[in-house]
PDB file of N, CA, C and O in Angstrom:
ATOM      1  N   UNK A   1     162.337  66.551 -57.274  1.00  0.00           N
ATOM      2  CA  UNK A   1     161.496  66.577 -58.446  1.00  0.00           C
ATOM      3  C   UNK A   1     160.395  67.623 -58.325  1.00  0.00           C
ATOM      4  O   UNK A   1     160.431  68.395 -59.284  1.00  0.00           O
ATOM      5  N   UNK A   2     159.564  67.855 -57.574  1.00  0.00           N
ATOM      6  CA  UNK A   2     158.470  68.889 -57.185  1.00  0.00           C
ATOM      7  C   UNK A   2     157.157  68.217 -58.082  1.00  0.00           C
ATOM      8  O   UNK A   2     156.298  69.067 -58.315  1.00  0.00           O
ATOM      9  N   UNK A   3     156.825  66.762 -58.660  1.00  0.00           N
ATOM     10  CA  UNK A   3     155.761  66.926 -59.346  1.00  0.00           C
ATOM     11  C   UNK A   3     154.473  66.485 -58.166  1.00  0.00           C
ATOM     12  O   UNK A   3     154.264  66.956 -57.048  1.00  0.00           O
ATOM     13  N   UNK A   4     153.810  65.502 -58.849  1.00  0.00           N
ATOM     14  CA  UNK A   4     152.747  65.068 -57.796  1.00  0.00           C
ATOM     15  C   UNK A   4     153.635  63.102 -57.589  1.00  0.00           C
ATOM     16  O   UNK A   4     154.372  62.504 -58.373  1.00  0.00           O
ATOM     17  N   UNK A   5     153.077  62.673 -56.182  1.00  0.00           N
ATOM     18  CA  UNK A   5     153.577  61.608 -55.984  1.00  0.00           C
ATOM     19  C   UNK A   5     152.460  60.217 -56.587  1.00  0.00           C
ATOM     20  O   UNK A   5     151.250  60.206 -56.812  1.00  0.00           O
ATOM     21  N   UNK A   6     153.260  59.411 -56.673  1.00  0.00           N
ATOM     22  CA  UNK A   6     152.274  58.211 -57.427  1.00  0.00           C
ATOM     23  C   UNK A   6     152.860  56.988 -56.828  1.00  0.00           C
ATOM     24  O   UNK A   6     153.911  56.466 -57.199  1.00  0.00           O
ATOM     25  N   UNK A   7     152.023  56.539 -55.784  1.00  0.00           N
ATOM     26  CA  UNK A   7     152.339  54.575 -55.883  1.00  0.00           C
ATOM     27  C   UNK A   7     152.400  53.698 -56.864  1.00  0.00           C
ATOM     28  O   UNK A   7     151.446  53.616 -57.638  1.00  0.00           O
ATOM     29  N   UNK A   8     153.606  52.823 -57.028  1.00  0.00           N
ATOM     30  CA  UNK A   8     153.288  51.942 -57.867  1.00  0.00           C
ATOM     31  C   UNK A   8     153.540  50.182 -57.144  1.00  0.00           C
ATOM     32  O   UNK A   8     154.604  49.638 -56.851  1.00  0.00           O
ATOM     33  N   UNK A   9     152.552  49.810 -57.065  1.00  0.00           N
ATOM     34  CA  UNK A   9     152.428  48.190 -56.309  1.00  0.00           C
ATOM     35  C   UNK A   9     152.932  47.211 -57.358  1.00  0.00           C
ATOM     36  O   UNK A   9     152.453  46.965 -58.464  1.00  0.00           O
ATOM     37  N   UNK A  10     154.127  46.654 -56.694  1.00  0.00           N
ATOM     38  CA  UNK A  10     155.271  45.405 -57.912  1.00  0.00           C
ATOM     39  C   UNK A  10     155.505  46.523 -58.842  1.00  0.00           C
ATOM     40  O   UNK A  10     154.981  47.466 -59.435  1.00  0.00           O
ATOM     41  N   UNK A  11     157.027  45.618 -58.543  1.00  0.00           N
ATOM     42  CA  UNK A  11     158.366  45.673 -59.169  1.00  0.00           C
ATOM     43  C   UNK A  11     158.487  45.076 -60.677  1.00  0.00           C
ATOM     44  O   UNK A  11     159.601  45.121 -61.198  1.00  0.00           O
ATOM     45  N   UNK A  12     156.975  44.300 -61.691  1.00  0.00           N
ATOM     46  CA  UNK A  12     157.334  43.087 -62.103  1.00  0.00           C
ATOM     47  C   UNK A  12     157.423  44.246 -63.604  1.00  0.00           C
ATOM     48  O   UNK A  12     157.622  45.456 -63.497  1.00  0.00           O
ATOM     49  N   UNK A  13     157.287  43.754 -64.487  1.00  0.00           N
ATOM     50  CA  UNK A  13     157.156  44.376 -65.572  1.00  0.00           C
ATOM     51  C   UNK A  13     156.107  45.457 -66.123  1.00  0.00           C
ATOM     52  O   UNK A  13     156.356  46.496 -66.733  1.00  0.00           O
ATOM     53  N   UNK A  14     154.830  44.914 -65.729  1.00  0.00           N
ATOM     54  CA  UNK A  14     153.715  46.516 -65.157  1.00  0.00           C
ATOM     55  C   UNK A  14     154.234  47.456 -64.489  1.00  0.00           C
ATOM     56  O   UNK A  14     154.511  48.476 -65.120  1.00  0.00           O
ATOM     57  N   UNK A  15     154.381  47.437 -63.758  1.00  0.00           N
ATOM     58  CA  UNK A  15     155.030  48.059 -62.530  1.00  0.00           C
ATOM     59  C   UNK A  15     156.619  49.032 -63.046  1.00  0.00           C
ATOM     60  O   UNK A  15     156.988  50.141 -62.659  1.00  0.00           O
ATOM     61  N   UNK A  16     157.118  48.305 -63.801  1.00  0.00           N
ATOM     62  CA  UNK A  16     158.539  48.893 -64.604  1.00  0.00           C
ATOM     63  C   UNK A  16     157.992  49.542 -65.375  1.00  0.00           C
ATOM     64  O   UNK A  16     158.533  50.585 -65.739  1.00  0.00           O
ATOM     65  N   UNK A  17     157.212  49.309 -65.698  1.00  0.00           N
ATOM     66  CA  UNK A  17     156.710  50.560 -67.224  1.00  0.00           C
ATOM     67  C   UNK A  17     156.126  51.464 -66.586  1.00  0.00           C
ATOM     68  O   UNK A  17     156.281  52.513 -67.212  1.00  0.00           O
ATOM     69  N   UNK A  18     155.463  51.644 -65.561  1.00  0.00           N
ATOM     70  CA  UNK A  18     154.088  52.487 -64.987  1.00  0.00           C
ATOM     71  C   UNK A  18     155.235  53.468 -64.543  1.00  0.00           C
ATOM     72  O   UNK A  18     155.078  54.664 -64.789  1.00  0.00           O
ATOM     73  N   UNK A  19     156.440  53.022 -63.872  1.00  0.00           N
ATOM     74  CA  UNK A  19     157.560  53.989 -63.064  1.00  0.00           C
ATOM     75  C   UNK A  19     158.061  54.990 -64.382  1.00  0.00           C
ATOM     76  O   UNK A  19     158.008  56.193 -64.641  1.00  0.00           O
ATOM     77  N   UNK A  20     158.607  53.673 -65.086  1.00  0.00           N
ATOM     78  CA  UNK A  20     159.080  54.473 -66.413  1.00  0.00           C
ATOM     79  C   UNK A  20     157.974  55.916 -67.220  1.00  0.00           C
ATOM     80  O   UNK A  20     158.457  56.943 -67.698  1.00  0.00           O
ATOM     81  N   UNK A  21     156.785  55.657 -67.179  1.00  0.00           N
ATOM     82  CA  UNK A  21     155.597  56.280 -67.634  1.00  0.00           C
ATOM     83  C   UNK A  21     155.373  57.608 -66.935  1.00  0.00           C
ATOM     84  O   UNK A  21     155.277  58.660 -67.567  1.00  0.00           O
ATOM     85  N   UNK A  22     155.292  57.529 -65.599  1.00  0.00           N
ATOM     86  CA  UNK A  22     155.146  58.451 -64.533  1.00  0.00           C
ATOM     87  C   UNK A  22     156.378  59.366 -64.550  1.00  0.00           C
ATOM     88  O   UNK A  22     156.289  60.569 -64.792  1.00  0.00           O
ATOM     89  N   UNK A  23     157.584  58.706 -64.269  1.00  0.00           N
ATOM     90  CA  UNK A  23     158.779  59.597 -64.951  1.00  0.00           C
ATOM     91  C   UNK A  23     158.947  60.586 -66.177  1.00  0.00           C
ATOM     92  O   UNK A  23     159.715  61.547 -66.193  1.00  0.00           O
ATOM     93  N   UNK A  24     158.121  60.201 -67.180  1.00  0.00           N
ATOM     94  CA  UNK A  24     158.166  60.504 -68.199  1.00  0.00           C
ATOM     95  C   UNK A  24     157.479  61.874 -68.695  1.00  0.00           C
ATOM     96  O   UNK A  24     157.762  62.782 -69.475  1.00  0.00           O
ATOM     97  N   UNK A  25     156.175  61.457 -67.620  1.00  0.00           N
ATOM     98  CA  UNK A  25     155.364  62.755 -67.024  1.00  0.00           C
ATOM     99  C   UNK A  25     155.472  63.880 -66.664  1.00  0.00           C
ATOM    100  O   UNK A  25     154.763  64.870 -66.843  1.00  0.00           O
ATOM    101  N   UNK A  26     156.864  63.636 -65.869  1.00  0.00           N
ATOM    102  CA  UNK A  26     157.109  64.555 -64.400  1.00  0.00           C
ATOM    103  C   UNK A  26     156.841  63.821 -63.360  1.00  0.00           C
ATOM    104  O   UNK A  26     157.475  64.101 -62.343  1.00  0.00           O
ATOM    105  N   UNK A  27     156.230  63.121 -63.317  1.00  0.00           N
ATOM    106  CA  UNK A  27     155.267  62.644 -61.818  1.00  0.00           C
ATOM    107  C   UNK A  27     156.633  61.794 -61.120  1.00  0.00           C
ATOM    108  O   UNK A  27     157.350  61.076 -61.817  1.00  0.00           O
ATOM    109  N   UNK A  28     156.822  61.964 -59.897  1.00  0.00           N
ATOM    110  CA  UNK A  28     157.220  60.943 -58.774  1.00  0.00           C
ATOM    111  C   UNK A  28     156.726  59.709 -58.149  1.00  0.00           C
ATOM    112  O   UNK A  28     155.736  59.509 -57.445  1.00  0.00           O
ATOM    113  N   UNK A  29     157.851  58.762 -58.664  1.00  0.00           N
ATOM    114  CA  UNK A  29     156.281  57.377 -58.734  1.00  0.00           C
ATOM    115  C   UNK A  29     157.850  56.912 -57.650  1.00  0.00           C
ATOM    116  O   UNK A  29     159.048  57.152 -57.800  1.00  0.00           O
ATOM    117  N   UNK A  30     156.996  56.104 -56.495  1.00  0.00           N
ATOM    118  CA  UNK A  30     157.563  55.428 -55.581  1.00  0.00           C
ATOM    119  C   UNK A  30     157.040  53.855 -55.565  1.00  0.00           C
ATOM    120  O   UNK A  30     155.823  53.688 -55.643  1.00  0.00           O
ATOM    121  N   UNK A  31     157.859  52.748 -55.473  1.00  0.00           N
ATOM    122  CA  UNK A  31     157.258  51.287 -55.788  1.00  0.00           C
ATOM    123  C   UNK A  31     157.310  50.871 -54.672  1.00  0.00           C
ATOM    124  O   UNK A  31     158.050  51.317 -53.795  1.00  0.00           O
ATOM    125  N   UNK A  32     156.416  49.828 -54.542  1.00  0.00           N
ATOM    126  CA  UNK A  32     156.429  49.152 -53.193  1.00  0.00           C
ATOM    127  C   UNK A  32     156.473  47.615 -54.260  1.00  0.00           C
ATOM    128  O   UNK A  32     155.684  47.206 -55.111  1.00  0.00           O
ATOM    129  N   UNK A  33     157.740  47.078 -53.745  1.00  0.00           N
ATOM    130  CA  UNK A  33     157.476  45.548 -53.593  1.00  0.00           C
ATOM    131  C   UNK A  33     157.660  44.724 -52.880  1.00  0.00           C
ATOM    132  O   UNK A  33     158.548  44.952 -52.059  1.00  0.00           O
ATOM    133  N   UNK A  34     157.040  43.526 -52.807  1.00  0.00           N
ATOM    134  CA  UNK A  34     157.765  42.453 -51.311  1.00  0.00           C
ATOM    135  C   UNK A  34     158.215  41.569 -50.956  1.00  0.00           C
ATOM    136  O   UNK A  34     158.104  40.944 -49.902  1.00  0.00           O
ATOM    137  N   UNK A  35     159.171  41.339 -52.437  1.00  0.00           N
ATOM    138  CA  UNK A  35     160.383  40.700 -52.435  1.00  0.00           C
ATOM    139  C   UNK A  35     161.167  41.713 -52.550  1.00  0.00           C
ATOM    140  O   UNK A  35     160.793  42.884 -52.612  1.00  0.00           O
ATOM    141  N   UNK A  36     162.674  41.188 -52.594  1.00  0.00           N
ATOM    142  CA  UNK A  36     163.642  41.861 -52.630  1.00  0.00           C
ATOM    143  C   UNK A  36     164.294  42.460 -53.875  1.00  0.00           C
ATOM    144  O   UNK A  36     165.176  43.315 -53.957  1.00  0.00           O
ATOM    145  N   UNK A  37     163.392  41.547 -55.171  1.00  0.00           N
ATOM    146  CA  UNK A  37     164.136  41.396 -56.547  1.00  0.00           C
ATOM    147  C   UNK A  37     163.044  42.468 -57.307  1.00  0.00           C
ATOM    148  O   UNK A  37     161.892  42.617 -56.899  1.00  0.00           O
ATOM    149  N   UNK A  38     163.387  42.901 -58.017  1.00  0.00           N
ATOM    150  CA  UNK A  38     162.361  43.265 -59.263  1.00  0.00           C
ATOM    151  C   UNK A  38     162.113  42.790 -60.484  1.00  0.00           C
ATOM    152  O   UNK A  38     163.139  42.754 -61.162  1.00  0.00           O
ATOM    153  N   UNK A  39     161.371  42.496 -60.909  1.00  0.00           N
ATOM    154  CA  UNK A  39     161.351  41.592 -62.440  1.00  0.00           C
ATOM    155  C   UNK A  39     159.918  40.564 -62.584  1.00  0.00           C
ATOM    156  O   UNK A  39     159.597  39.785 -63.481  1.00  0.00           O
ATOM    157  N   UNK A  40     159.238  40.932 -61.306  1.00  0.00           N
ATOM    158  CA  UNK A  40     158.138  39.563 -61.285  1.00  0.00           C
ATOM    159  C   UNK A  40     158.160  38.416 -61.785  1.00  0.00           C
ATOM    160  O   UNK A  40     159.146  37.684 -61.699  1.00  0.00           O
ATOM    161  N   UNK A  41     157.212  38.138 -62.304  1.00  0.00           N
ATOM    162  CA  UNK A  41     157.080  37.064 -63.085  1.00  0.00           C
ATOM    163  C   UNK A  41     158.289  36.424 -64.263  1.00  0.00           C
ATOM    164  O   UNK A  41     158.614  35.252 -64.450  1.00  0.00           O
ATOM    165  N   UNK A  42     158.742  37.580 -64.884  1.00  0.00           N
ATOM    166  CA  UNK A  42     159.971  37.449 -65.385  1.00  0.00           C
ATOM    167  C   UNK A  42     161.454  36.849 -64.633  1.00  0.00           C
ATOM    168  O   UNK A  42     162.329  36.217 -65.227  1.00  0.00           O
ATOM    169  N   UNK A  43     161.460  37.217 -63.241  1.00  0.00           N
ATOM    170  CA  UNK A  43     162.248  36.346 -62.618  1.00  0.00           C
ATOM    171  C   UNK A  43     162.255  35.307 -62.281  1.00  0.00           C
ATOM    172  O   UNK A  43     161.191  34.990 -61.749  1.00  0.00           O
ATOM    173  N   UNK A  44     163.254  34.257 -62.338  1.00  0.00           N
ATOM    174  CA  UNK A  44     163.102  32.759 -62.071  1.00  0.00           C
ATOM    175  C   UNK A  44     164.311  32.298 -61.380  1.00  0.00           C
ATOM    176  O   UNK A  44     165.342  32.958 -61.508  1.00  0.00           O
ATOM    177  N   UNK A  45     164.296  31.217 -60.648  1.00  0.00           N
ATOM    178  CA  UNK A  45     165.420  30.451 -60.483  1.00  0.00           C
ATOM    179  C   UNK A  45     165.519  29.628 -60.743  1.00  0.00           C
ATOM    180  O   UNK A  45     164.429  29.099 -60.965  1.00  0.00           O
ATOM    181  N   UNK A  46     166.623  28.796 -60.959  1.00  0.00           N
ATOM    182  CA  UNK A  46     166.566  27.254 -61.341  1.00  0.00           C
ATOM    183  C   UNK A  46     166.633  26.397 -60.231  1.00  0.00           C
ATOM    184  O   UNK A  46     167.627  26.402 -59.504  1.00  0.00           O
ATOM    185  N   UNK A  47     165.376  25.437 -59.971  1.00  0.00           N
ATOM    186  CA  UNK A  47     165.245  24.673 -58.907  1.00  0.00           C
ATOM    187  C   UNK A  47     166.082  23.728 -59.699  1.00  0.00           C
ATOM    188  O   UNK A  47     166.728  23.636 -60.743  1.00  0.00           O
ATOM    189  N   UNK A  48     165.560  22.794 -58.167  1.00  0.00           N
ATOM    190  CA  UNK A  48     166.769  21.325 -58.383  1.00  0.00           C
ATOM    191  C   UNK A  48     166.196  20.355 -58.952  1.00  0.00           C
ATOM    192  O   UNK A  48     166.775  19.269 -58.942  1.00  0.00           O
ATOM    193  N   UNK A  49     164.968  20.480 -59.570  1.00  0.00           N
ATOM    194  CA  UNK A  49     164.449  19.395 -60.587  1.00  0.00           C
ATOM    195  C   UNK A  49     165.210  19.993 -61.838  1.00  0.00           C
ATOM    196  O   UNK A  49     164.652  19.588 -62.858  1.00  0.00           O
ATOM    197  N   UNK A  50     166.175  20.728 -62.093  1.00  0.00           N
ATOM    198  CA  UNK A  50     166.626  21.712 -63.164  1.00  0.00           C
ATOM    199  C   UNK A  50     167.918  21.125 -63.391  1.00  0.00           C
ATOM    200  O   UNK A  50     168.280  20.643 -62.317  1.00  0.00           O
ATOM    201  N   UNK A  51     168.851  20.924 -64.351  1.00  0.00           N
ATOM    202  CA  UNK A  51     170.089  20.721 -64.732  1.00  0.00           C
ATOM    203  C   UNK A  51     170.598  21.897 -65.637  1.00  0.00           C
ATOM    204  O   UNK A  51     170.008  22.193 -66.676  1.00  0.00           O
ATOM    205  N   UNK A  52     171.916  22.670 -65.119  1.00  0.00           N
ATOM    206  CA  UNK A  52     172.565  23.316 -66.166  1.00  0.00           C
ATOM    207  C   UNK A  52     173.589  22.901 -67.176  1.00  0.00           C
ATOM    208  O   UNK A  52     174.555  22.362 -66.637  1.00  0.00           O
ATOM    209  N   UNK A  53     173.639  22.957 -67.994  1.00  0.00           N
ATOM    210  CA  UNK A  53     175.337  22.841 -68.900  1.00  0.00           C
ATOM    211  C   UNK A  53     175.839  23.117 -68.858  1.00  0.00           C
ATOM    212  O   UNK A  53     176.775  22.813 -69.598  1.00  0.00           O
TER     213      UNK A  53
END
């Protein structure tokens, strides 16, 4: 890319737009998150107080 570099801290939905944003720029945006998933808050699982259909 050759632009300038940019941290972006979480993966969650801030974090998705800020990458998207910086891209958009030119800029090289690198994320740090510390889970494995991306999606923050938006991600969920279904515990076992949970029933599916």
């Amino acid at each position: 890319m050759g632009g300038k570099r940019v941290a972006v801290i979480g993966a969650g939905v801030s974090g998705l737009s800020s990458i998207k944003c910086c891209l958009d720029e030119g800029l090289e945006p690198t994320c740090f998150e510390r889970s494995g998933d991306i999606g923050g808050l938006w991600r969920f699982e279904v515990g076992p107080s949970f029933s599916q259909s």
